[in-house]
C-alpha positions in Angstrom: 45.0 -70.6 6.7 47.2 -67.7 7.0 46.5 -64.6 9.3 45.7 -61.5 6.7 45.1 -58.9 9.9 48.3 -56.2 9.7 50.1 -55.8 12.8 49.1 -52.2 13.1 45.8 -53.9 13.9 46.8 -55.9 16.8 46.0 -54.9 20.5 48.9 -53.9 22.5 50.1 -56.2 24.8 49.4 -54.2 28.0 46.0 -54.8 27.1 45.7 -58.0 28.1 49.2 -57.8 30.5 47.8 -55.4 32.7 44.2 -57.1 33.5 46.6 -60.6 34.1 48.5 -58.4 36.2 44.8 -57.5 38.0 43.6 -60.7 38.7 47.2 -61.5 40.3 46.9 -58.4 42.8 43.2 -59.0 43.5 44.2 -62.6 44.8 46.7 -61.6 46.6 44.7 -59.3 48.2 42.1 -61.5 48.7 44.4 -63.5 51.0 46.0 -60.1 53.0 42.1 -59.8 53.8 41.3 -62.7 55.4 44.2 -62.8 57.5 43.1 -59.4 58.6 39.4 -61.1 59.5 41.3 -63.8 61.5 43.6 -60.9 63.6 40.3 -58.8 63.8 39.0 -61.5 65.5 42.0 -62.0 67.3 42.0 -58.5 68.9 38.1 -57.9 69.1 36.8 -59.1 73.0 36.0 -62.4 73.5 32.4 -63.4 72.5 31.5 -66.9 70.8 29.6 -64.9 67.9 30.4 -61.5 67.5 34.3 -61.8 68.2 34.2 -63.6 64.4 30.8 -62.0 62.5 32.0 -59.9 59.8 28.9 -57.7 59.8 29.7 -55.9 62.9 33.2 -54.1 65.0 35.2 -57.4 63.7 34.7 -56.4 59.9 35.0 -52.7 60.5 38.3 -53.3 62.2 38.9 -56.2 59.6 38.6 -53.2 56.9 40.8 -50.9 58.9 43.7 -53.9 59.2 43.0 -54.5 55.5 45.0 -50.8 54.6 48.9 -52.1 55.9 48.5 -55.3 53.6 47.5 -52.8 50.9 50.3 -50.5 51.3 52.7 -53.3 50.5 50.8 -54.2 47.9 51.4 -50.9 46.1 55.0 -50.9 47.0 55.4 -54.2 45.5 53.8 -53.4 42.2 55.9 -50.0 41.6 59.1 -52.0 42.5 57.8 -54.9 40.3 61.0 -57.1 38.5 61.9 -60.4 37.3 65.2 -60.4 37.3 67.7 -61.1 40.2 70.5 -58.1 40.8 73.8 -58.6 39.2 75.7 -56.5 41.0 79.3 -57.9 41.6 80.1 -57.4 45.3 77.6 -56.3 48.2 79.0 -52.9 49.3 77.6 -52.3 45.5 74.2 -53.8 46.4 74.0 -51.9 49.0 75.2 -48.5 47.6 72.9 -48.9 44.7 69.3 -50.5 46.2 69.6 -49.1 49.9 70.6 -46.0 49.6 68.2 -45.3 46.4 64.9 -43.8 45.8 63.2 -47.2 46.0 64.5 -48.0 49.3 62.9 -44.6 50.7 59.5 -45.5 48.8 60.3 -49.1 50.8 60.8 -47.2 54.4 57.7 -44.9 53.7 54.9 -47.4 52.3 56.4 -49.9 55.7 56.2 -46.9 57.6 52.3 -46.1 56.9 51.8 -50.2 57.0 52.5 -49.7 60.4 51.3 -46.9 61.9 47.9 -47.9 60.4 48.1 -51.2 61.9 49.2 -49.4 65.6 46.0 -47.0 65.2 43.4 -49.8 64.8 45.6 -51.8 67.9 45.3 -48.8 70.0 41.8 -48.3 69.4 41.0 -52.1 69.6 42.3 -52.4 73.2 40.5 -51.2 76.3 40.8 -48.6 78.8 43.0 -50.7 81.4 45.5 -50.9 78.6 46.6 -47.1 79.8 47.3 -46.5 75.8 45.5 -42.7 75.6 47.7 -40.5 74.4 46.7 -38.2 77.6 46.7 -39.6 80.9 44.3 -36.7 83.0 45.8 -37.6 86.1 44.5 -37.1 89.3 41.5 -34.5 90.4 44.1 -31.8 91.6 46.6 -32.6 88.5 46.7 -31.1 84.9 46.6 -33.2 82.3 49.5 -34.8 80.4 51.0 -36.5 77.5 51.0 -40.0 78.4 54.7 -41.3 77.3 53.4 -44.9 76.6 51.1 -45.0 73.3 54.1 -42.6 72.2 57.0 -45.6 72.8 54.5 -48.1 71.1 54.0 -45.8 68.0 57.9 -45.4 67.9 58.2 -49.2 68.3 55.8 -49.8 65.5 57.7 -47.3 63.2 60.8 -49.1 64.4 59.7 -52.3 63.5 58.8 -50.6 60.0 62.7 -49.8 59.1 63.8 -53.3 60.5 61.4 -54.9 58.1 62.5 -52.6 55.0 65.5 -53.6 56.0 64.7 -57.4 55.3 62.6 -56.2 51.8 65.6 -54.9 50.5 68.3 -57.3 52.1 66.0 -60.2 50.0 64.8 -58.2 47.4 61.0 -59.1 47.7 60.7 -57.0 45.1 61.7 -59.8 42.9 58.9 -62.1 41.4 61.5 -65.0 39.9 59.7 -67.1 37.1 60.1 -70.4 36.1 62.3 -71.1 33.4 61.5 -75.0 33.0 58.9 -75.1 30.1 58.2 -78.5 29.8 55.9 -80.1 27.2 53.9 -82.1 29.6 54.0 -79.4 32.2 51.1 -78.6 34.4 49.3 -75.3 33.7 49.3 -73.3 37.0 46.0 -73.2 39.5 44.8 -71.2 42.0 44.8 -74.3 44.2 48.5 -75.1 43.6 49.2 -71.4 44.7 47.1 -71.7 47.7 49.5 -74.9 48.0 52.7 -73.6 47.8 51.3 -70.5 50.2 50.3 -73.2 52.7 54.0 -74.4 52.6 56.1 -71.0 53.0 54.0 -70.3 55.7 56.3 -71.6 58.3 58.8 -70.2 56.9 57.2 -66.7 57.2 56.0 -67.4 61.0 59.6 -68.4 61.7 61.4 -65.0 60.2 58.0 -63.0 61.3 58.8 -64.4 64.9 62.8 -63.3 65.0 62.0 -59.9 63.6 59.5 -59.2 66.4 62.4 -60.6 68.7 64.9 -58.0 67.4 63.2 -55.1 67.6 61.5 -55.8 71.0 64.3 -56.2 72.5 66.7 -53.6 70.9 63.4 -51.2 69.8 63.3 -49.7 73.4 67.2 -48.7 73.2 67.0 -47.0 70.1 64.0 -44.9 71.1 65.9 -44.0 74.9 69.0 -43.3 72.7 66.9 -40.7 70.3 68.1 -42.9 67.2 67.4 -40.8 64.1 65.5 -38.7 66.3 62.8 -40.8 66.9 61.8 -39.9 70.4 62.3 -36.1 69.9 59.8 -36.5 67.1 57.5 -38.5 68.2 57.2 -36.5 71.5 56.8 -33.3 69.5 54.3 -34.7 67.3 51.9 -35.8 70.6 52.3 -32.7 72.2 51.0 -31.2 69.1 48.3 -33.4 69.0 47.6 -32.9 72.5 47.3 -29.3 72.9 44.4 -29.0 70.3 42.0 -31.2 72.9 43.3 -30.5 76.2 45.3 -27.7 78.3 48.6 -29.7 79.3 51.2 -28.9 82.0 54.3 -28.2 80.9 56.1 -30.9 79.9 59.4 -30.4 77.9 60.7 -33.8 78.6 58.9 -37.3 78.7 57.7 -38.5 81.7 58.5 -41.8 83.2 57.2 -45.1 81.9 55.0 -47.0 84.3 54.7 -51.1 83.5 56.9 -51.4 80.8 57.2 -55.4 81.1 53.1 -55.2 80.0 53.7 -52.5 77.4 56.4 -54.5 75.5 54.1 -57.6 75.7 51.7 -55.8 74.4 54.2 -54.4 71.5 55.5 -58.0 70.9 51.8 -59.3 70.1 50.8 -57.0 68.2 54.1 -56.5 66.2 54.2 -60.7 65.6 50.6 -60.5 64.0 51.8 -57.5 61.7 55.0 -59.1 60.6 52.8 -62.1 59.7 50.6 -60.1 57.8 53.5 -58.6 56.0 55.2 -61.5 55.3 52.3 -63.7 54.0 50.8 -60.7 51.9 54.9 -60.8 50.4 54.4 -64.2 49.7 50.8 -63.9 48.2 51.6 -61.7 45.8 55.2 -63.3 44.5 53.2 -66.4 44.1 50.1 -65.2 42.7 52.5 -63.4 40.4 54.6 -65.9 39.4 51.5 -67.8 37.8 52.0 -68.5 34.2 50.5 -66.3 31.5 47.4 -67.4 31.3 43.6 -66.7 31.2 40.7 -69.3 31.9 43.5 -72.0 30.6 44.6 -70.1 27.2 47.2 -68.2 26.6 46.8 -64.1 27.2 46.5 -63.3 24.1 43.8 -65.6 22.9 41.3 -63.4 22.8 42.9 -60.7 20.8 41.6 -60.0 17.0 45.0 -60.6 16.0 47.1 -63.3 18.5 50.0 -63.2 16.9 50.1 -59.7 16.7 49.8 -58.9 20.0 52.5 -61.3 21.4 54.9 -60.1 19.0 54.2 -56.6 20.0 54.9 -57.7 23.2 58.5 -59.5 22.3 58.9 -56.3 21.0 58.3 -54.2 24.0 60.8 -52.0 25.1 60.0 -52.3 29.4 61.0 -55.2 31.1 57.6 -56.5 32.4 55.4 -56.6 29.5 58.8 -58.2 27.1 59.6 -60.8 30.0 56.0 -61.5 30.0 55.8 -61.8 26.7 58.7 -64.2 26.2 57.1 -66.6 28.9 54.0 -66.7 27.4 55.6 -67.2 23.8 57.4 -70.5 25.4 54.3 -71.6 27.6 52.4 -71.4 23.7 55.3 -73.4 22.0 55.4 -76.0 24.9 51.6 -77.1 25.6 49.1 -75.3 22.8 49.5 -77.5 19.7 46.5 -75.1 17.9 47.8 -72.0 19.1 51.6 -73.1 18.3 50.0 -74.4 14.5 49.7 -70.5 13.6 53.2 -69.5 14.5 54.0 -71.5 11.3 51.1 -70.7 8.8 50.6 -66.5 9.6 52.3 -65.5 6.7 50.6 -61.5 5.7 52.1 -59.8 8.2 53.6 -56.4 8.1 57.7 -57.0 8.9 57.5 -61.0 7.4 55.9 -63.6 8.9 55.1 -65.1 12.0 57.8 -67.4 12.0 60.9 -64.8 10.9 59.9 -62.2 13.1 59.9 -64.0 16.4 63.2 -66.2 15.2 64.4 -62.9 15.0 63.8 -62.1 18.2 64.5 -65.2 20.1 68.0 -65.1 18.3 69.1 -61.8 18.7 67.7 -62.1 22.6 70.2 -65.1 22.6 73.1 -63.3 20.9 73.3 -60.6 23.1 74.6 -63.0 25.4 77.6 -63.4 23.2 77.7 -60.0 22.6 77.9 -59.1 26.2 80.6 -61.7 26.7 82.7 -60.2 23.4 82.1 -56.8 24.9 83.8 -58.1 28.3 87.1 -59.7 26.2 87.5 -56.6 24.2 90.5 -54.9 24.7 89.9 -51.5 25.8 90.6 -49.0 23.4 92.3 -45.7 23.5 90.9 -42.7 24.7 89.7 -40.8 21.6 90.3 -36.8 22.3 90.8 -33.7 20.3 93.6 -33.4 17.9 94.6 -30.0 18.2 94.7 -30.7 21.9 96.8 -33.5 21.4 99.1 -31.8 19.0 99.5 -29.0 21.9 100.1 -31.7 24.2 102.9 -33.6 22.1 104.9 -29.9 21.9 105.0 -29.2 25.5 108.7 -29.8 26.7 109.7 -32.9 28.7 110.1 -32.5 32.8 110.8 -35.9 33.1 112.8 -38.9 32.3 111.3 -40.8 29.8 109.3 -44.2 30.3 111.7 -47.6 30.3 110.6 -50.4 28.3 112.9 -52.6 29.9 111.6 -54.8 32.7 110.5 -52.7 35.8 109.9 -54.9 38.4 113.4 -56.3 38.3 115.2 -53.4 38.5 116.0 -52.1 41.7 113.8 -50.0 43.7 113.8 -48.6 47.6 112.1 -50.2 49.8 108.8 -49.5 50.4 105.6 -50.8 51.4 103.0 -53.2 49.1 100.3 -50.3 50.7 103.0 -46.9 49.0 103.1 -48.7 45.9 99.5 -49.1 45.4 98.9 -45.6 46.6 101.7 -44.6 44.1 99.9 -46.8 41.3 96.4 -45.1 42.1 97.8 -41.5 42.2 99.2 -42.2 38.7 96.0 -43.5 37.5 94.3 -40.6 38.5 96.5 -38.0 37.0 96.2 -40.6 33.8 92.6 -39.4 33.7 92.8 -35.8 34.9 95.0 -35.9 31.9 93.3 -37.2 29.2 90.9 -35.2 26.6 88.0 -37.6 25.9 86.8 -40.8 28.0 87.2 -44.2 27.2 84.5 -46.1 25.1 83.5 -48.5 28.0 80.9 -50.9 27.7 78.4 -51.5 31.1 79.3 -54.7 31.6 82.7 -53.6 31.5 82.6 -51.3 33.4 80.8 -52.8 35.9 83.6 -55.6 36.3 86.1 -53.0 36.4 89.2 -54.8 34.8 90.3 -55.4 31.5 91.1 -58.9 30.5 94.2 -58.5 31.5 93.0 -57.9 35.1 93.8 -54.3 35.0 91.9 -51.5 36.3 90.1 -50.4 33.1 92.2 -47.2 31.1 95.3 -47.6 33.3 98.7 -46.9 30.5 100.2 -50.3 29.3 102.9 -48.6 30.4 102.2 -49.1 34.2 100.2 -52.1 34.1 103.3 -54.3 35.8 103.8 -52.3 38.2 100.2 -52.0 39.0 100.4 -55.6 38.7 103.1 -56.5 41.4 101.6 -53.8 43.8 98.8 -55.5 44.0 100.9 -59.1 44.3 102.8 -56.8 47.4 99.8 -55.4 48.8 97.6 -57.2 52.3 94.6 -58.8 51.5 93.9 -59.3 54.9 91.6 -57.0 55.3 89.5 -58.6 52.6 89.2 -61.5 54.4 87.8 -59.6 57.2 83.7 -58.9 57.8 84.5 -55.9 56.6 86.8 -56.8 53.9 83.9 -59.0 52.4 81.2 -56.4 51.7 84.2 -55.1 48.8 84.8 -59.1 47.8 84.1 -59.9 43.6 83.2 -63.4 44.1 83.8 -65.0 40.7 80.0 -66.4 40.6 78.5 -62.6 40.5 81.3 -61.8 38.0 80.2 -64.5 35.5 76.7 -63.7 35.9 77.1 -60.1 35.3 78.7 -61.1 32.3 76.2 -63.0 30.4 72.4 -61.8 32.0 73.5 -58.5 31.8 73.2 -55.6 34.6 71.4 -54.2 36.5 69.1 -57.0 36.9 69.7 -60.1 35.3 67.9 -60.9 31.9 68.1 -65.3 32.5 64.3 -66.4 32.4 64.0 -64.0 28.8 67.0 -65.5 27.7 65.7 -69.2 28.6 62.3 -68.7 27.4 64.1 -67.9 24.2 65.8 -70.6 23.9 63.6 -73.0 24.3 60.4 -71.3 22.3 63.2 -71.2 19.1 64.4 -75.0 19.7 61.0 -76.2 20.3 59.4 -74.5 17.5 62.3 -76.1 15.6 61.6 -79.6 16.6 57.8 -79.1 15.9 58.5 -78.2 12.4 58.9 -81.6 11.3 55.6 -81.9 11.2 53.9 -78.5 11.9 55.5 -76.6 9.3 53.7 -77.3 6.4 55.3 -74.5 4.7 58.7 -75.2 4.9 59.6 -71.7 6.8 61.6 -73.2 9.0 63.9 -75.5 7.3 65.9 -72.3 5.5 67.0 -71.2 9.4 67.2 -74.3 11.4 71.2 -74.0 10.1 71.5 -70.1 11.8 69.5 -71.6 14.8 71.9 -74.3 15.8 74.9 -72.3 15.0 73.6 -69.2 17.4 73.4 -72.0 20.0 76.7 -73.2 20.0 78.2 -70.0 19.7 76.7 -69.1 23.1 77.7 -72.4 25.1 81.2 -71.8 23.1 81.4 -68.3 24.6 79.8 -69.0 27.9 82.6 -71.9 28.5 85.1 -70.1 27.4 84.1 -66.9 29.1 84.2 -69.8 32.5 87.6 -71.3 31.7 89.4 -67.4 30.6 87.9 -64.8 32.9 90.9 -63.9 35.7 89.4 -64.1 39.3 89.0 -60.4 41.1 91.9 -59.7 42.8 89.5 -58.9 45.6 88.2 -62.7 45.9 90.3 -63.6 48.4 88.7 -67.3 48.5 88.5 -68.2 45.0 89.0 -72.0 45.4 89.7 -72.5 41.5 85.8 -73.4 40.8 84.6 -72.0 37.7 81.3 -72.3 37.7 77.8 -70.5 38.6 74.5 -72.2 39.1 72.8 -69.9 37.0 75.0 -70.1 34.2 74.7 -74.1 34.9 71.2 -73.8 34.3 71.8 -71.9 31.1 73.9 -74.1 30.0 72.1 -77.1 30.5 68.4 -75.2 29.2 70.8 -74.4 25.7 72.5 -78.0 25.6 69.4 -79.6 25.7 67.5 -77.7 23.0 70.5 -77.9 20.7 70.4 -81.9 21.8 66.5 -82.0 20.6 67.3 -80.6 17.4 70.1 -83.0 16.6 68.0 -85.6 17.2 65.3 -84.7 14.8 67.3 -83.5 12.1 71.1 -84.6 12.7 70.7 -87.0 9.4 69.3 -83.8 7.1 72.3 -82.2 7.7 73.5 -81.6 4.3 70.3 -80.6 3.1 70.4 -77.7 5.9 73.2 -76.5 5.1 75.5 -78.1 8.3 79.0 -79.7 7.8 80.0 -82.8 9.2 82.6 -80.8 11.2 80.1 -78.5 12.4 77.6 -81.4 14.0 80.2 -83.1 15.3 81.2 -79.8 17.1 77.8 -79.4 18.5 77.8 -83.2 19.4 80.6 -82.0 21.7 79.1 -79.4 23.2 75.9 -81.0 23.9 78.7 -83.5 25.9 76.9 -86.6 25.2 78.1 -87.8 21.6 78.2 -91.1 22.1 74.4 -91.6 22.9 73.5 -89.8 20.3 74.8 -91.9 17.7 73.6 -94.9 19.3 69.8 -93.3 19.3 70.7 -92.9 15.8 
């Protein structure tokens, strides 16, 4: 029964990842075009058949609308991720996702979204609507740039940066997953999308309807106040335009606007059916995304010469798509395909071990780097490692100052001086700390990331002056943090924790669950699956990587000092992600008690060692009255 096709065999798994991820962008585009039908019909004139007939203006214009939905499609598969950020305060965020390279990709793709869209408007309206770029004027008068069409385009590009602005604030990039494998689950349909699209959709018309709001209101402003040179440009760019039809008058500034009350109505219905557009499309695609990993109700990989092989090529992947993919599909398989699941356990001839070891393997070490991240994070920080020659030359240079006390600083007596000098004293001593050493510090990411040591020192700063540092920052105002201001630089506790254990720069938590519950449930199923007897040798390693990582996890809750930065830290140690976690581990070590809590011995578990778990799992007691 077992599998004698080599692994070098097996397909990649892009090749059956990348036609999933197809089929997702073709219905989502499917529903960006028929929205684009409806506001065809919307804007076309009104006529009880050919305002709606797709074989005429209505689906040329339809196909025209059909290119802003499009470009945000694109945008939202080159910015593609599963995992939420894990930065640790918002003026981070901020530093590192709106002032990046993907926020200018965000501004430009909105950008071309919306000047399409204005195009096809302008050209849908009629001739009373005043909207040619060059009014002729009278008989006697030259013509001119006509200042209105330019205000709407600058609108319309307006209304691009305030909804990039709202992509990045919410991070549509983000296509979250669910991590709730159940066993009876129900396999995803394109009904159930269509479902859950029908339900967001007031949502969408509700923030669609206050962005339009915003920038009609405040759109005008920013365009009279040249904001980031928008009217300058736009006026040089019509002129431009212009001259190579007509012979203009000169004109080097705008000229008046005439009915602007009809011209921002106008604006405000077209924006409000753009934003819709934009919005639903966002939606279409996160959902349609979001489906589980499946083809014609089997799992991806089904159809591969080698099944196996492919998924664990894909575990194996080194980009985050195709391994979070993979991980997902490996759980969906474990949860509700009994045949497919059956093969896990009896593909034995494979290059690298079997089935079985190598995705243990892989589900394991995915969970321990959880405990790894959280050892990395209670490390003390070692010593900056430099040359020795330097540092003999450095230990012969002759002393210009008193040496350092070891006696207790803080109550000896000092002048008086301000909580702000002593930080500023503390910082400049930091600084010449590392303008002064040879080598840098080995600092981990997560580390780093947090900033302070477990002693909740800034990270490298001489033992030396850590009380000091300590009591300035007892001395110094945190007033200011508690300010608006003040809370963009805030390290809630929450963002600390999960920074900590799903890892940075975005967080790893539906891998990390997947794995979890593909190893426990594979486990459990072995009882009778396992015909082999693969499993039994590990089920000892698997229930003792589990409650190392709820040990670590709660102690890494109840031990990790509060930023001095979060100001309203109300003593609560806890996260919901790192709830769910929790709960997602405590459970699968709770199924595997329950099936083999009385073969203990023969796996290799002390009495000590289940009763530990029992503890863990938190409900002891019930347990031993199932038993």
């Amino acid at each position: 029964m077992g599998a004698t096709t080599p692994m070098s065999a097996a397909r990649p798994y892009r090749d059956f990842l990348t036609p999933a991820l197809h089929r997702s962008f073709t219905n989502a585009a499917l529903v960006g075009l028929f929205l684009c039908w409806i506001e065809a019909a919307l804007m076309a004139e009104l006529s009880f058949f050919w305002s709606w007939f797709p074989l005429g203006m209505t689906g040329i214009r339809t196909l025209l609308l059909f290119v802003s939905p499009l470009s945000v499609f694109i945008l939202r598969v080159a910015q593609l991720h599963f995992g939420k950020r894990t930065t640790t305060y918002s003026f981070e965020t901020f530093w590192q996702y709106g002032l990046s390279r993907n926020a200018l990709h965000t501004c430009f793709w909105y950008a071309v979204s919306a000047f399409l869209f204005g195009e096809v408007y302008i050209w849908s309206t009629a001739q009373t609507a005043n909207l040619s770029l060059v009014d002729p004027g009278r008989s006697y008068e030259r013509p001119r740039v006509n200042q209105r069409p330019v205000l709407l385009r600058s609108l319309f590009f307006i209304l691009a940066l305030f909804q990039s602005a709202v992509h990045l604030y919410r991070d549509y990039d983000l296509v979250p997953l669910d991590t709730n494998a159940d066993v009876t689950g129900t396999k995803g349909t394109v009904r159930s999308c269509l479902r859950q699209l029908q339900q967001l959709t007031p949502k969408a018309l509700q923030r669609s309807l206050t962005i339009v709001i915003v920038t009609t209101l405040t759109g005008p402003f920013l365009y009279l106040l040249n904001f980031l040179w928008i009217r300058t440009c736009s006026w040089k760019i019509a002129i431009s335009l212009a001259r190579l039809s007509f012979t203009l008058s000169k004109q080097p500034r705008p000229a008046g606007l005439t009915d602007v009350t009809t011209l921002l109505a106008r604006f405000a219905w077209s924006a409000l059916l753009l934003v819709v557009l934009w919005e639903i499309s966002n939606h279409a695609f996160t959902i349609y995304t979001a489906q589980e990993p499946l083809r014609k109700g089997s799992p991806l990989t089904t159809d591969s010469r080698d099944p196996n092989g492919s998924l664990i090529a894909g575990l194996k992947a080194k980009k985050e798509i195709p391994k979070t993919v993979a991980f997902w599909e490996l759980s969906t398989i474990v949860a509700k395909f009994p045949e497919r699941r059956e093969t896990l356990y009896a593909d034995l001839d494979r290059a690298g071990g079997s089935t079985w070891s190598q995705i243990s393997n892989i589900c394991l070490s995915e969970i321990q780097s959880v405990s790894q991240r959280i050892q990395d994070c209670q490390r003390p920080m070692e010593a900056p490692v430099g040359n020795p020659a330097e540092q003999q030359n450095t230990k012969s240079l002759p002393r210009i100052s008193q040496p350092i006390h070891n006696d207790n600083i803080l109550n000896a007596p000092a002048p008086a001086t301000s909580g702000m000098e002593v930080v500023q004293n503390g910082i400049g001593a930091v600084a010449k700390h590392y303008g002064s050493s040879a080598g840098a510090s080995p600092i981990n990411a997560t580390t780093k990331l947090l900033g302070y040591n477990g002693n909740h020192v800034p990270i490298g700063v001489p033992k030396q002056l850590q009380p000091a540092l300590q009591s300035a920052k007892k001395n110094a105002k945190v007033g200011d943090l508690r300010s608006l201001f003040g809370k963009l630089f805030r390290r809630p506790f929450g963002r600390q924790v999960n920074a900590v254990v799903f890892g940075v720069p975005y967080s790893n938590a539906s891998r990390i669950a997947n794995a979890i519950q593909s190893i426990s449930n594979l486990v459990v199923f072995s009882l009778k699956e396992d015909r082999l007897g693969q499993v039994q040798k590990d089920i000892a390693l698997v229930v003792r990587t589990l409650m190392k990582m709820i040990e670590d996890v709660q102690q890494l809750l109840q031990t990790l000092p509060p930023h001095w930065t979060d100001v309203g830290f109300d003593g609560t140690r806890q996260s919901p992600d790192i709830s769910e976690l929790l709960s997602i581990t405590q459970t699968g070590l709770e199924k595997i008690l329950l099936v083999f809590g009385e073969y203990s011995d023969e796996l290799g578990l002390s009495k000590g060692e289940i009763r530990k778990a029992k503890q863990l799992i938190g409900r002891p007691r019930e347990m031993e009255m199932k038993k």
